[in-house]
C-alpha positions as CSV (number, residue, x, y, z in Angstrom):
1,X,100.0,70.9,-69.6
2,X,98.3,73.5,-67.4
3,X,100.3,75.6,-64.9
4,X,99.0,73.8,-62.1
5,X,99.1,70.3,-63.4
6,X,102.8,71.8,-63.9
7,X,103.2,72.7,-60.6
8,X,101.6,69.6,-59.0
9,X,104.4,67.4,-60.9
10,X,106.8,69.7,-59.5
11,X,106.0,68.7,-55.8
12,X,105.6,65.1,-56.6
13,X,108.7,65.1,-58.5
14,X,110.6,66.7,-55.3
15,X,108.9,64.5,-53.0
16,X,110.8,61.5,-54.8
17,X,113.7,63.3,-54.7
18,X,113.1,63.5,-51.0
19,X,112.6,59.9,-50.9
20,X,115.3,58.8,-52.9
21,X,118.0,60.9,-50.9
22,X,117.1,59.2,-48.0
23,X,117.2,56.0,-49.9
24,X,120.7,56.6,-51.1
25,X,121.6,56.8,-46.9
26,X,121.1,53.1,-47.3
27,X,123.0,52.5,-50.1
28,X,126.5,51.5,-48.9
29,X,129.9,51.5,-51.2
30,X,132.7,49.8,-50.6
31,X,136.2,50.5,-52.0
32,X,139.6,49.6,-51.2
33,X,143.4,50.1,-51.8
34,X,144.8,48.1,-54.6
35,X,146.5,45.5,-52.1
36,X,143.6,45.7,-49.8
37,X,145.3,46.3,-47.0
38,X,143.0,49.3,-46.4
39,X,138.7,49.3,-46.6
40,X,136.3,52.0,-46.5
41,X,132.6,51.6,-46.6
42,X,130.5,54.7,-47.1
43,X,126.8,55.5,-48.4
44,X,125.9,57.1,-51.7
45,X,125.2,60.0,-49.6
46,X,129.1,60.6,-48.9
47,X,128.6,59.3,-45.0
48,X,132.0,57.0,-44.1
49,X,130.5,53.9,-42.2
50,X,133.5,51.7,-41.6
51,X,137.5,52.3,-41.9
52,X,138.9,49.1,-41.6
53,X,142.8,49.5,-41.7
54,X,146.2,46.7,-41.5
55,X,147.5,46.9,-38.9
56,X,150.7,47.0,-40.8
57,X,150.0,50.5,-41.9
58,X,150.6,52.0,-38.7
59,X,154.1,51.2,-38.9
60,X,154.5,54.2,-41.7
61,X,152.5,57.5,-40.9
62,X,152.8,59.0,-44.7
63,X,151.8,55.9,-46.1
64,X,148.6,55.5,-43.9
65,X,147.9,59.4,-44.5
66,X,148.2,58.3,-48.1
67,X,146.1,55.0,-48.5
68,X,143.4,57.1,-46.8
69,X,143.6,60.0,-49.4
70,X,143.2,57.9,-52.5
71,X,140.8,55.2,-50.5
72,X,138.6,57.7,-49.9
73,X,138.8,59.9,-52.5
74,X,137.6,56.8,-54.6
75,X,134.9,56.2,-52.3
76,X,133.9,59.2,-52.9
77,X,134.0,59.8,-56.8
78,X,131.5,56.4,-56.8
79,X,129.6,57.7,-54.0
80,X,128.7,60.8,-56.1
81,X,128.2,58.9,-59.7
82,X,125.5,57.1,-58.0
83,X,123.8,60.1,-56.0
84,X,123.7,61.6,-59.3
85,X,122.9,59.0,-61.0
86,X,119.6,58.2,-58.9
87,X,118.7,61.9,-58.4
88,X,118.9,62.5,-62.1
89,X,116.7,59.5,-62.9
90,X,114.1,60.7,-60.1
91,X,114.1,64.1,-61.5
92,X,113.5,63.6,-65.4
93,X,111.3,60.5,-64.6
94,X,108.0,62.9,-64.9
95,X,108.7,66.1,-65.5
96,X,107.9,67.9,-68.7
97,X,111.1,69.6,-70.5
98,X,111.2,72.9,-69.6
99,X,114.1,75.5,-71.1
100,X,116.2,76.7,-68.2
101,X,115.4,74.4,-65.9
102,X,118.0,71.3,-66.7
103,X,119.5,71.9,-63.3
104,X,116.9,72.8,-60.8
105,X,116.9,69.6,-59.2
106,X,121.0,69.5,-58.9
């Protein structure tokens, strides 16, 4: 492949990326405590959309401060191993291997 032809893939191949990162602001997770007495929604961009908590966690401070921390930390970990997930896709869909550059597009 010519060094143009190279370089026009490149910008094509970001463009999606573009695309697809705006996509993933769309794409909503939702996760919850084990008893379910506390739900988060979130997009595969890491944007929180919705808390929705019992109200019989606000008796207990610690516990609430706790739900929240392992809710959302979940939330989280799936948010990302989507992101990646599509970004990765998006980025090796086209584009020619290339020593060095595994990671450009992380």
């Amino acid at each position: 492949m010519d060094l143009m032809g190279m370089m026009g893939k490149l910008k094509e191949t970001q463009q999606k990326i573009e695309d697809t990162k705006k996509r993933l602001d769309t794409v909503l997770i939702d996760e919850e405590s084990a008893d379910g007495l506390l739900k988060i929604t979130i997009t595969a961009s890491r944007n929180i959309k919705t808390i929705s908590i019992d109200d019989s966690l606000f008796e207990d401070k610690e516990q609430l401060e706790d739900y929240l921390i392992v809710t959302l930390n979940k939330a989280i970990e799936k948010a990302t191993r989507v992101n990646e997930r599509e970004i990765d896709a998006v980025a090796r869909m086209d584009m020619p291997t290339i020593p060095g550059m595994d990671n450009l597009f992380k």
